[in-house]
N, C-alpha and C positions, 0 to 999 in steps of 0.2 A: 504493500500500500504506500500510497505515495503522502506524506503531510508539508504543507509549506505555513513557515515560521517568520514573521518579520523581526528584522534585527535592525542594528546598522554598527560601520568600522569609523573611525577616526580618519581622519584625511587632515592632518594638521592640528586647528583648535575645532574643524568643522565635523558635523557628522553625515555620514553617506548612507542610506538605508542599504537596505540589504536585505534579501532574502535566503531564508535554509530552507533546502528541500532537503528531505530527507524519503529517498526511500527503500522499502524494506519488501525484497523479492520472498517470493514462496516457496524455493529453494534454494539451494547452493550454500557452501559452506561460510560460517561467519566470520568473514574479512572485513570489516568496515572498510571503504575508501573514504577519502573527504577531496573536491575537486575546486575549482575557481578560484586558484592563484593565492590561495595559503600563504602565509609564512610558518615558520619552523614553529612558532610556539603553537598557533592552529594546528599543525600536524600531530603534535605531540598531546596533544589534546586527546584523541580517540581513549588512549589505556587509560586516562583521569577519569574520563568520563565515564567508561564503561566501568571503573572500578570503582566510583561513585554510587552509581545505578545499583551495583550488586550489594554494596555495603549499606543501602537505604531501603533494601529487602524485595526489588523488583529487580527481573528478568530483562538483560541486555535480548536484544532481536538475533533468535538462533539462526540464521540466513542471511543472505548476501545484503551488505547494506551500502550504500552509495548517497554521501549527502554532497551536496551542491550548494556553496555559496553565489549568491546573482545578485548584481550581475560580475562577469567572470574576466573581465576586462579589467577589476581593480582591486591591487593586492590587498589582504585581508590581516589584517596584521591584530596579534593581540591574545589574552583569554576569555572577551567578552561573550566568544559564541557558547562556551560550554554551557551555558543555561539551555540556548534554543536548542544547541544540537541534543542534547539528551531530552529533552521534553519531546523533541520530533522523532527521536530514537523510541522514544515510549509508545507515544500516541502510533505511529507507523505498525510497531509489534502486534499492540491491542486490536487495530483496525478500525478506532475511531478517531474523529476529528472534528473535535466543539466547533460549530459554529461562531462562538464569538472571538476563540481566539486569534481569528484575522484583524481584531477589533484593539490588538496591542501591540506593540515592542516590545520586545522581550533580550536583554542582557545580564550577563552575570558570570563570575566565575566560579568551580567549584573547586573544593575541596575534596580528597579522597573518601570523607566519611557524609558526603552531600552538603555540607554545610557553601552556602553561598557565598564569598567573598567579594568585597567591592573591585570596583573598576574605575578606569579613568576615564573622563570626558561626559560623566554621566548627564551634565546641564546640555551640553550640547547635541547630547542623544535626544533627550524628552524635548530641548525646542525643535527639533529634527519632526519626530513625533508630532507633535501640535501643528506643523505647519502640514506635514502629509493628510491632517486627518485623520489621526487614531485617536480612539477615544481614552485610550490609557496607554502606560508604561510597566513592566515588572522589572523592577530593579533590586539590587542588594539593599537589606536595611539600612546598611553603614553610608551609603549614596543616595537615602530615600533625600532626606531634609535640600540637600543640594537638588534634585532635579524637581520636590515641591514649589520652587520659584515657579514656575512656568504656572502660570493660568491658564485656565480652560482644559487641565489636561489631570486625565485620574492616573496618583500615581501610587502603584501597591508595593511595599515590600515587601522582600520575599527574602527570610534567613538558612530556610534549604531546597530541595530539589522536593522535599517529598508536600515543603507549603508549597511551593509552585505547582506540582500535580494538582492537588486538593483543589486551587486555584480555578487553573483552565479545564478539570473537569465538572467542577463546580459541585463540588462535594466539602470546599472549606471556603469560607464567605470569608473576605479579609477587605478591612477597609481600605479603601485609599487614605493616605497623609496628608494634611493641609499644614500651612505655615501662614503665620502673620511675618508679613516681612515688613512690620513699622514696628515691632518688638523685637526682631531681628536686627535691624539695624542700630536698637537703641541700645539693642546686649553690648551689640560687636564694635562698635563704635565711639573707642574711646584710646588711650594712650598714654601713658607710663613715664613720657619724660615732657618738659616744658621747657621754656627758654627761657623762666624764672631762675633756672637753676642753670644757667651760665654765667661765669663771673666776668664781669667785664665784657669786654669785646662789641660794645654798643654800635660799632660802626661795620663790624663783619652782619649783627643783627637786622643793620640798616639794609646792608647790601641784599641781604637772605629773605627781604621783605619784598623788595623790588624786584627779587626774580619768582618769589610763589606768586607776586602779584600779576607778572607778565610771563611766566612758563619759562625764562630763560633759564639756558645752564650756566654752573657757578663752577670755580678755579680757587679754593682756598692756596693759600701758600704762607707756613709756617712754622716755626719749631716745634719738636714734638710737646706733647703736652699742652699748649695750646688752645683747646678745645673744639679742632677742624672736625674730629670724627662725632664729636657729641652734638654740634650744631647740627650736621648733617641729619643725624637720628631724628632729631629734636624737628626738622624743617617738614616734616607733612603735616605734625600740627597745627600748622599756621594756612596748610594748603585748603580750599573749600571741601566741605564735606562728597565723599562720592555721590553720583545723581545713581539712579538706577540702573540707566543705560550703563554709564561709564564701570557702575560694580558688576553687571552681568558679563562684559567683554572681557572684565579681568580675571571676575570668576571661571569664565571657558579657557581661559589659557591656562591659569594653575589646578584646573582639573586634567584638560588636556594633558596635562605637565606629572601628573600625581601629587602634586603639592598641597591640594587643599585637606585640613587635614580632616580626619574621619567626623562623621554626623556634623560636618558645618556644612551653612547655608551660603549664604555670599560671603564677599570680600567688602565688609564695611570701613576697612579705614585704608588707607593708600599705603601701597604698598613699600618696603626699602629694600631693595634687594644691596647687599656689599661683597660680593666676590672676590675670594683672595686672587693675588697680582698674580698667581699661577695656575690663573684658569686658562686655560686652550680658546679656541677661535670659534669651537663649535657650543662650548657652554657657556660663552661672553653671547653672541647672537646668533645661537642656533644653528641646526645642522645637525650632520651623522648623515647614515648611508638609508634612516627612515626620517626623514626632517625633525626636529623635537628642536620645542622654542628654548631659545636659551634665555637669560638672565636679563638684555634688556626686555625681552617682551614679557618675561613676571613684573619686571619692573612698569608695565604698564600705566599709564596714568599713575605714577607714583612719581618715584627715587631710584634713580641709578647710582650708588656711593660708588668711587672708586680711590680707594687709600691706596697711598704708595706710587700716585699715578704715571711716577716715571718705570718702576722695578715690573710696570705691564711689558710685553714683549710689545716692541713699535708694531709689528707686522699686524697683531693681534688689535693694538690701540686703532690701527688704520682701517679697521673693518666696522669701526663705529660711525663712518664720516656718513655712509647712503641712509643707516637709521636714524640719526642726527638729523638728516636735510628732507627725509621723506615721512618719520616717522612709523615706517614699517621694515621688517626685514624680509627681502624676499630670497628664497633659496632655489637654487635651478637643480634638477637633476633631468637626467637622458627621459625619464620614463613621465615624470611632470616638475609642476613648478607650483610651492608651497611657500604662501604670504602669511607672517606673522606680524598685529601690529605691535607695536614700539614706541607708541606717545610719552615720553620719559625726559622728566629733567635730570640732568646729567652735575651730578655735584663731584670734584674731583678734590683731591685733597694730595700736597708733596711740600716734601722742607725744600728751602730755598738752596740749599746746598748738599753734599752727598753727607757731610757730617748734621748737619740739621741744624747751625747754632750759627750761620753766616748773619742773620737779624737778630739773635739774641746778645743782649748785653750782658746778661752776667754769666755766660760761658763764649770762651773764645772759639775762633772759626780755626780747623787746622786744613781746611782745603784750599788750595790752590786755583788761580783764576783759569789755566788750561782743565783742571778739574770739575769744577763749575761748569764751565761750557758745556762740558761731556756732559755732564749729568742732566741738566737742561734739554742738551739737544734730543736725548730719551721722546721728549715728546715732539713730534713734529710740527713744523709752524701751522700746515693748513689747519691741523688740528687742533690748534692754540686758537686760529682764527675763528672756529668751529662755536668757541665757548664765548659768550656774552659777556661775563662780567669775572675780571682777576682782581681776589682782594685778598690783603697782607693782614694775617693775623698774627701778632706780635703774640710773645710770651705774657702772660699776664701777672702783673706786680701783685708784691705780697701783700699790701695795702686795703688791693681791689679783692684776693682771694679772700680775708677776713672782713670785709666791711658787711656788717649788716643789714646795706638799704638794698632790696630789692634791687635787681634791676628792670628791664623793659618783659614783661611777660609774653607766653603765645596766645593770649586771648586779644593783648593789644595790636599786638603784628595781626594776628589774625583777622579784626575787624578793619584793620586798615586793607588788607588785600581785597576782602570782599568787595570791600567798598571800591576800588580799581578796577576789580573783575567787574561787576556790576555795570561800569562804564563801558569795559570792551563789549561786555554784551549784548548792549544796547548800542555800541558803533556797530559792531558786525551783524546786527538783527538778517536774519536772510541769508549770512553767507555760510562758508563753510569752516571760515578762520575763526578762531572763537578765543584767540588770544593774541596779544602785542608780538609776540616772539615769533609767530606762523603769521605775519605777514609778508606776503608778495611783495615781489617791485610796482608792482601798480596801485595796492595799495598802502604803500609805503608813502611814495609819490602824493598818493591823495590825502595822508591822514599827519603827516610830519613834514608841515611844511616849516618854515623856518626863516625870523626875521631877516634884518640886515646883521645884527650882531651875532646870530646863529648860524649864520652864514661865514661869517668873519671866524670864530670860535673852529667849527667844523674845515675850512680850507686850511687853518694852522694845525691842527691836528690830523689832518689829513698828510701835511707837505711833514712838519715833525717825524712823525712816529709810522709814515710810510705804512698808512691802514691801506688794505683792499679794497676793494670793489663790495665783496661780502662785509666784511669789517665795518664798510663806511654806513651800510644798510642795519647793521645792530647797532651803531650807535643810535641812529636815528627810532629803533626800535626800542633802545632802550631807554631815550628821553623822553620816548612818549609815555611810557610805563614810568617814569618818574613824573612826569605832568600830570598822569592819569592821579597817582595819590597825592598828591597836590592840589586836586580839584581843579585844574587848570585845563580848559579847551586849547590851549595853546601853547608849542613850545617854544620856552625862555630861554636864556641865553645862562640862566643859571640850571634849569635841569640839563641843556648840552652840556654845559662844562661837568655835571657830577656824574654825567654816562661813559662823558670821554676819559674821563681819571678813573674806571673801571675796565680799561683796556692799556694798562700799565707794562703788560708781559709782551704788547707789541714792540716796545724799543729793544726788545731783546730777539725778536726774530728778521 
């Protein structure tokens, strides 16, 4: 008998439906085949499954059995099939086939003793789901909560193979799971560090304001200790809370990813990803020989930290420039080509020198100015050009680590950014740019325009410090985002001059 199972594979953060046939001849001896472009862990699937089946007190199909994944043109990668194939292995044997079970998607992986284990990509299965028209999902418990976001869509879980029988033959009633996702987000939506608790540094704060306000990337540069890596942490604080849209895109990629971690629902607060400086090329932005997003696309609508930003391999740094300028990473292979997005502020953090103490006063420099250079030259200039805003965070005095007065908190920075975003929002009503930093040359053009004195300012900064072309286009991207929290429709000649003294590290390339 023949039973057909709807499923679906991963294809990046998306999901592909997919159908299991499975059928079960009236003779011949029992070889299971499994056909339509497998990979190795689908193959090896068959003796899990059959040995699942038997350790949960039902009869593997005595006769030839041959399942087919469709369509057969798209490799199947994964454990997700083992739910369908052994339910279709079941139902196939007995010689029935519920009617309603064309009525769901069915994924899940097993366990030897039947128990159902989660899977990856499960959000992007059930919206997969909702859009073909099924009325439901059977997913793993541990991935129910994660694929209840979806509305309009019944989602059951399912802890073994013998509740999934019970299930589609409708001999075990099981609810579907609902989620409020405005207690969800009120759970998960919170954070552990402030900018209260940075001593000193008012002016690196400034800078960190100006770029959550405008999405630019940031270039710390100072001695260790300093407080480069704790600001960073501290900086999605101050960023607006995720909207829905923006937490479901990030959700599909760290499910995609395996990252999300068991029985959660979204990704409610933005994300920081900080990858040590000896991460490879394929887990900086993705890649391998089955695509899999790397570390800027978790960093999603978040934080990209990178400490140590020279001790990255150049070759490695230089693969940041197309996600930097496009916002996604896209990956070519002979057989397709897999888009991951990448919307990420880029905060980097490096001492000024290879000993770390060239701007600190109260320890001496013992490097050398040919040494220096070297160390510097680590990151390349385009890549210098890449970043918006370079600011020098000095060591900070004993004075300011003991003083009791508060300093500028992340509730303060925070409502100043809204309050600029709020602006761009309302300039870009309609388009697609929805921040200072993602404007175009045209509307660059249209939206930064620039006195006689801003003009004066900008051609000496320009002839000085030998900016580019791209360089000269973030200045002006980034006066506006300093105008923008100023409340000023207009750029001054005093927000040019605080943009252009945030491009410091140009007289050095």
């Amino acid at each position: 008998m023949l039973v057909q199972i709807q499923s679906a594979t991963l294809f990046g953060i998306d999901a592909i439906p997919c159908e299991v046939e499975v059928n079960v001849a009236s003779r011949g001896f029992a070889n299971p085949a499994i056909v339509g472009m497998p990979d190795a862990a689908v193959k090896e699937s068959l003796e899990r499954i059959r040995t699942a089946i038997t350790n949960c007190g039902y009869q593997p199909p005595a006769h030839r059995t041959v399942i087919n994944l469709a369509p057969a043109d798209i490799r199947k990668e994964g454990p997700a099939f083992d739910l369908p194939i052994a339910l279709g292995m079941l139902l196939a044997a007995d010689g029935t086939f519920p009617p309603d079970i064309k009525e769901y998607m069915i994924v899940g992986e097993l366990a030897l003793d039947g128990r159902v284990r989660p899977i990856k990509g499960a959000l992007s299965i059930a919206m997969t789901a909702r859009e073909g028209g099924f009325r439901g999902i059977l997913v793993p418990r541990e991935n129910a909560n994660e694929a209840a976001v979806v509305e309009g869509l019944e989602v059951i879980p399912v802890s073994s193979l013998t509740e999934a029988v019970g299930f589609v033959t409708a001999q075990l009633p099981l609810e579907p799971i609902h989620i409020d996702l405005d207690s969800a987000f009120a759970q998960a939506a919170s954070y552990d560090v402030d900018f209260a608790d940075v001593r000193g540094q008012e002016f690196a704060k400034r800078a960190l304001t100006i770029a959550a306000a405008g999405g630019h990337n940031v270039l710390l540069v100072g001695p260790p200790g300093s407080g480069k890596t704790f600001m960073a942490k501290c900086l999605p604080t101050i960023l607006p809370p995720l909207t829905l849209a923006e937490s479901l895109e990030t959700t599909r990629i760290w499910s995609a990813a395996g990252k999300l971690p068991p029985d959660a629902t979204l990704m409610a607060t933005r994300p920081v990803r900080t990858p040590h400086h000896s991460a490879s090329s394929p887990a900086l932005v993705g890649g391998g020989s089955v695509p899999q997003a790397g570390e800027v696309s978790l960093a999603h609508h978040g934080v990209l930290f990178l400490d140590e930003f020279p001790e990255f391999q150049r070759s490695i740094l230089e693969t940041l420039r197309q996600p930097m300028e496009d916002g996604c990473v896209t990956i070519a292979r002979s057989h397709s080509v897999v888009r991951f997005p990448a919307e990420f502020m880029l905060v980097a953090a490096m001492n000024p020198c290879p000993c770390g103490y060239m701007t600190d006063a109260r320890k001496p420099c013992k490097c050398s100015p040919p040494q220096v250079e070297r160390y510097r030259a680590r990151v390349s200039g385009p890549l210098i050009d890449r970043i918006d805003i370079h600011v020098n965070v000095p060591a900070v005095p004993f004075d300011e680590l003991r003083h009791t007065r508060p300093g500028t908190n992340s509730t303060t920075m925070r409502e100043s950014v809204l309050a600029a975003r709020t602006v761009q929002r309302e300039r870009f009503a309609g388009k697609k740019t929805m921040l200072n930093a993602r404007m175009g040359p045209r509307l660059v053009r249209q939206h930064c325009a620039l006195d006689s004195a801003g003009e004066m300012i900008l051609k000496q900064a320009m002839t000085e410090l030998g900016l580019s072309a791209r360089a000269h286009d973030k200045v002006l991207r980034l006066a506006r985002t300093i105008a923008d929290l100023a409340g000023s429709e207009r750029i001054s000649a005093e927000h040019l001059s605080e943009a252009v003294h945030y491009r410091q590290l140009d007289r050095q390339h």
